[in-house]
N, C-alpha and C positions, 0 to 999 in steps of 0.2 A: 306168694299168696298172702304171709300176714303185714307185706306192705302194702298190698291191694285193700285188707282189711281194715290194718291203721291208716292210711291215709282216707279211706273214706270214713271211716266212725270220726278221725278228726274235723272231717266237711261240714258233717252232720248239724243242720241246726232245726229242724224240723217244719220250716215251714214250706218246704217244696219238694219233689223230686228230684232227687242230686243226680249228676250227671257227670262223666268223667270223657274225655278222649284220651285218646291210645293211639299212637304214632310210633314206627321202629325204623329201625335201619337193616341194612342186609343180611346182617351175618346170623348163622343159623341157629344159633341160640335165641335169637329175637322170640323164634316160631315157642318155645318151654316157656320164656318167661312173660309172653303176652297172656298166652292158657292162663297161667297161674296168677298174672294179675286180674284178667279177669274172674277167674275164680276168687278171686279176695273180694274185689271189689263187691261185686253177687252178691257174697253173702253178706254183705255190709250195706246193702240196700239201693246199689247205687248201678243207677244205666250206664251202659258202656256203648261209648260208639269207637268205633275199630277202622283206622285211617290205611293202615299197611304201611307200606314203604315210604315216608316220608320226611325230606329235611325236615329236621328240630324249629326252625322259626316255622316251617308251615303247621307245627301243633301248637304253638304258641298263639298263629293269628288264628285258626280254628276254634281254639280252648276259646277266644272272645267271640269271633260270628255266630257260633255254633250255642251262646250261652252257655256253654257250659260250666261246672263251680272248679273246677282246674284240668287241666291238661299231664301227660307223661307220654315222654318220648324214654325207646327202651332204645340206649346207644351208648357204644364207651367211645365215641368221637371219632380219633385219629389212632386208638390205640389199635392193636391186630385183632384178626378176627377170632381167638379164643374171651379176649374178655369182653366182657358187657355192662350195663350201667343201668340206671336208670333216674331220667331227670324229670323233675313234677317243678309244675308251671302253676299263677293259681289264675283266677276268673278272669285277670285282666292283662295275662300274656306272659307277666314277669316271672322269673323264676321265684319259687319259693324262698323267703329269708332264713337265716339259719335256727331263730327262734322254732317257727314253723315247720322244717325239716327235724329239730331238737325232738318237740313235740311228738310228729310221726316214730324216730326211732327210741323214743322212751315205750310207746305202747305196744313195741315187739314183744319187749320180754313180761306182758303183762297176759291174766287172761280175758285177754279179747274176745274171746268165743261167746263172754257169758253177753257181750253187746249187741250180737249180730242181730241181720234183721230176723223173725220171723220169718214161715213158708209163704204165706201172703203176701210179703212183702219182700221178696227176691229182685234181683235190678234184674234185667234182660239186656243182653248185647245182640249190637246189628252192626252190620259193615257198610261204612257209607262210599256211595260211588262221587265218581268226579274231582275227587281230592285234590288229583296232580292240576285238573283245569283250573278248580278255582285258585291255587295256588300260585300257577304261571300267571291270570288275569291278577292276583295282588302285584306281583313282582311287577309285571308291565305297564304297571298302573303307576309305580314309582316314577317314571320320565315322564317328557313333557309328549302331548298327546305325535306333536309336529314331529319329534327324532327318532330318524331310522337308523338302523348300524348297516343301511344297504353300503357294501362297498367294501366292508370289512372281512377278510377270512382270520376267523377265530376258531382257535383247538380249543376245546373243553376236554381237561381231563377227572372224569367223576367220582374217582377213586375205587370204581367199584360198589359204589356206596350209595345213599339214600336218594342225591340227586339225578342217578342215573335216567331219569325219563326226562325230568322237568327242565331241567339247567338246556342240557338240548336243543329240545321244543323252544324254552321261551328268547335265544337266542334266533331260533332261525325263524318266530313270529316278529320276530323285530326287524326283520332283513338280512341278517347277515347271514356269510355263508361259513357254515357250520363243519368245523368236523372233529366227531367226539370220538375221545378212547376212554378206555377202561370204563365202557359201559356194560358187560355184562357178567353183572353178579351171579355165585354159585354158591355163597354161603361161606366160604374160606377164604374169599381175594380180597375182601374188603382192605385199605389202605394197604395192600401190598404190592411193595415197588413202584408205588403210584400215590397221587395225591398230593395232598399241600405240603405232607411230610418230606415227600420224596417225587420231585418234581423232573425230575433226570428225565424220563423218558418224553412226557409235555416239552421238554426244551428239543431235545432230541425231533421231534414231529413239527415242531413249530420252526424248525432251520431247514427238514425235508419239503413240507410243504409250502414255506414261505408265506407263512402266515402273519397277518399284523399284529395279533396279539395272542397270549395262552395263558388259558384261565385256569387252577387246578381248587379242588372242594377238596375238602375232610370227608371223612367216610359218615355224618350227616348233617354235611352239607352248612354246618354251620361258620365255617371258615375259608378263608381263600389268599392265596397266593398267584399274581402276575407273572406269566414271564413276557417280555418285552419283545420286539420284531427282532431283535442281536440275538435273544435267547439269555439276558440277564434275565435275576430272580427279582422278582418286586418284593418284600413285605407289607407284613400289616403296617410300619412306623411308615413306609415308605408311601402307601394307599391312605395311610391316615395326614398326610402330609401334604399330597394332592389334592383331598378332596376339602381337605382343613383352608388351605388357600383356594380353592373355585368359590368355596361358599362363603367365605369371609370377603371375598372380591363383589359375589353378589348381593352383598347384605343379608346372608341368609346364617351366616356361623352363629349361635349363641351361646354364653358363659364367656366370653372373650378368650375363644382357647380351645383344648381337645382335654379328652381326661382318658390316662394311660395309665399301666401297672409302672412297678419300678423294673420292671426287665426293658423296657423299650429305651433303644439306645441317647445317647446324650446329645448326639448328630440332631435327632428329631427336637430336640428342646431348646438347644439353638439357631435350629431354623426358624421354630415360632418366633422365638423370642426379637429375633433377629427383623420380625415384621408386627410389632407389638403386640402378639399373641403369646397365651400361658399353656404351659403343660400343667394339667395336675395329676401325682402319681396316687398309685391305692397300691393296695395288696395284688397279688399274681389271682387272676380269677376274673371272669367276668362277670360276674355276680356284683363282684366290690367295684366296677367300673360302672356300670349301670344303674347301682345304688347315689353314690357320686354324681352321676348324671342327672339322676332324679332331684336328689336334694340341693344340686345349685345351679338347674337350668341349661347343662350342656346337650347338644345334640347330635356331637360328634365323639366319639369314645371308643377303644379298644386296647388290642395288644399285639405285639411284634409277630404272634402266629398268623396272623392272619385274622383274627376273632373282631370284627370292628360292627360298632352296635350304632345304629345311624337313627334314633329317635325319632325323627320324623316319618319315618317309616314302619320302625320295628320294634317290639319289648324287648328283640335278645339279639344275637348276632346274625348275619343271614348274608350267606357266602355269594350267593346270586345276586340280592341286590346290592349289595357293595360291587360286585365286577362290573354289575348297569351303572354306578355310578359313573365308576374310575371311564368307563365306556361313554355317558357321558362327556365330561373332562376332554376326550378325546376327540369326539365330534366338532363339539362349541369350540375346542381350540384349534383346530383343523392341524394338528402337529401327532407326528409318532406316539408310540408308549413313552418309547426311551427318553422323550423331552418330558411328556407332562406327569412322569409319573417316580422321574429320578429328581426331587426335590433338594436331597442333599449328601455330602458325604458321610457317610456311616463311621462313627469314631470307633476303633479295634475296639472289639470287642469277644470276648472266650467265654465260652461256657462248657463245662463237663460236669456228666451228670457223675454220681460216684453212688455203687449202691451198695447197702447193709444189712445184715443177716438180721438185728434187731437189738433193740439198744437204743438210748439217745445220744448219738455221738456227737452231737454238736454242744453236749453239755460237758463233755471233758475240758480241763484245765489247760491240756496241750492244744487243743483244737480251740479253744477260745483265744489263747497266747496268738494262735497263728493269723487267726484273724485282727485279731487286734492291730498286729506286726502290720501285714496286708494292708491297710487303712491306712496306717501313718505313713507308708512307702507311697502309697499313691494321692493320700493329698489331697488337695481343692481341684487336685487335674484330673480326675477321676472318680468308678464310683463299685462298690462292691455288694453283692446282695448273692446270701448265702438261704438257701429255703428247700424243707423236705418238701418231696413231690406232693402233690393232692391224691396222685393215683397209683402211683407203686412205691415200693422201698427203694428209692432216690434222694440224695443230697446233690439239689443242684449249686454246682459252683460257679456264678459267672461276675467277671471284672471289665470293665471297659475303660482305658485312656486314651491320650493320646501317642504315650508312648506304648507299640506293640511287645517289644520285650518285658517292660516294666508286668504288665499284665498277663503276658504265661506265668512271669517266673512268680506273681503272686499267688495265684490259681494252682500252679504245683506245688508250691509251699501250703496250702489248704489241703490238699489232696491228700500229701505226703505227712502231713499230719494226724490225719483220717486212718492212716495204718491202717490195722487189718481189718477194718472196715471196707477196705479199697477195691473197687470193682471198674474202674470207669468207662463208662458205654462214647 
């Protein structure tokens, strides 16, 4: 509720009715912390339109049709369904910068109350219909009017999650013959044993039914994962790779290049380069890719989970029209998944996460050494990126070269240094 409060008195600038939409995902806490945003919001002056169940870019392009002065979608992504999150977008789709989020969590601990609005001036909430329509005619709107996916049998697996109507429908209004799992959310299934995360059973349905392709979302909707007619796993390096070379073939790539985190493997940076294209790395987050994007013109951008933000289309990442692309790709090249979408070999690459009770361990002497050590072993042939999680008490560890030994045995030398901080998932 008093971030319902803070972020609107931060809206606030008095010459209009402020406006807010509200977008959530499955899981049942959605249903506590919509209540309580709208109750913040309220008493802070401000309309709430109330979207229900929907992927994160479709509040993102709403928070602009709708006018509204910023958007929140109430989702903890791909995590399970106890935790939750909540992400604020501002008037013109983007996620809020970190000054601006700064701003919101300094006026928690202030009192707020003395700013609310008056009884007069109370915001009222209403729930708008048509959402999931208007949102499949955005997504379908992305291709060219002419291409159909008639021809194609495609699994969508929805995680249990946000896209569960939409992803669907706007497949099977394109032609193809559709057939979805893990569409029916209870509140507790969200990403489990399903999803981008965990795609096993998608490969599993896509080898039963002989399907040409399998498309898997995060739990909203904001990420995607391929699996291919074999039943390989696509990634996001590996969808950013494909659609990096269609559009760079049709004159449509801009930034000479894609812009990726430093997790995305080395495999993908010398495929660009290898066709006079640049990778440029940011920080882990899509936030720091889309920023990047903005400020030097790119239109292709993401990260190895599958998170790819395709600017011409969208503020934020959008797991639907990324799969219409790669679907795209597919058509116009009249070739399999497995050809147009395996662009190259993936250099070894480890990751484990390692987690800690609390503490900054990566500032120990021993754990600095070992890193250190780690780097000089691996060289100009390799590359190392050590970063605590964004969302839980995680130290993620991961190496990638080309030699695979070299790269455990770096990776447990971090680990193993980590001591009794040691937990590794």
């Amino acid at each position: 509720m008093r971030v319902g409060m803070a972020a609107g008195l931060t809206f606030q600038n008095g010459d209009h009715r402020h406006r807010v939409v509200i977008g959530k995902d499955t899981r049942l806490s959605g249903y506590m912390i919509e209540n309580a945003l709208v109750s913040g919001f309220c008493a802070a002056g401000v309309d709430v339109f109330l979207l229900g169940p929907v992927p994160t870019p479709a509040v993102a392009m709403l928070a602009r049709s709708l006018r509204a002065d910023f958007g929140v979608m109430i989702s903890a992504s791909h995590n399970p369904f106890h935790d939750n999150g909540i992400k604020l977008f501002g008037p013109d789709g983007f996620k809020l910068s970190d000054d601006i989020e700064g701003q919101i969590e300094a006026m928690l601990d202030r009192d707020i109350e003395l700013s609310l609005a008056d009884s007069s001036n109370l915001g009222r909430a209403k729930r708008i219909d048509g959402v999931d329509d208007r949102y499949i005619e955005f997504a379908k709107r992305t291709l060219p009017k002419d291409l159909s996916l008639a021809g194609l049998r495609i699994v969508v697996d929805c995680a249990n999650g946000a896209g569960y109507k939409v992803a669907p429908s706007a497949l099977w209004e394109l032609g193809a013959e559709v057939v979805p799992i893990h569409v029916e959310p209870n509140g507790f299934n969200i990403n489990a044993d399903c999803g981008s995360t965990d795609p096993a059973s998608l490969v599993q349905k896509v080898h039963e039914v002989r399907a040409d392709l399998g498309i898997a979302l995060d739990g909203d909707a904001d990420r995607v994962v391929i699996v291919d007619e074999n039943g390989a796993i696509i990634d996001g390096d590996q969808i950013m790779a494909a659609i990096a070379q269609s559009w760079h073939e049709d004159e449509r790539l801009l930034g000479g290049g894609i812009v990726a985190t430093v997790m995305s493997n080395l495999g993908l940076e010398r495929f660009l380069n290898g066709r006079g294209l640049d990778l440029h790395r940011t920080k882990v987050g899509d936030r720091y890719v889309v920023e990047h994007m903005r400020n030097h013109g790119f239109n292709v951008g993401g990260e190895q989970s599958g998170h790819v933000i395709l600017s011409d289309f969208s503020t934020s990442g959008d797991g639907l029209v990324t799969a219409l692309q790669v679907l795209a790709c597919i058509k116009h090249q009249d070739k399999p998944a497995s050809e147009v979408c395996r662009k190259f070999e993936a250099v070894p690459q480890v990751l484990k996460n390692v987690r800690f009770s609390g503490g900054k361990p990566l500032e120990r002497s021993n754990v600095k050494s070992a890193i250190a050590a780690a780097e000089e072993k691996l060289g100009k042939s390799g590359r190392l990126v050590i970063r605590p999680s964004g969302t839980e008490p995680l130290i993620r560890v991961m190496a990638e070269g080309d030699d695979l030994d070299l790269v455990n045995a770096v990776v447990d030398d971090i680990i193993d240094a980590l001591g009794e901080t040691r937990n590794v998932a």
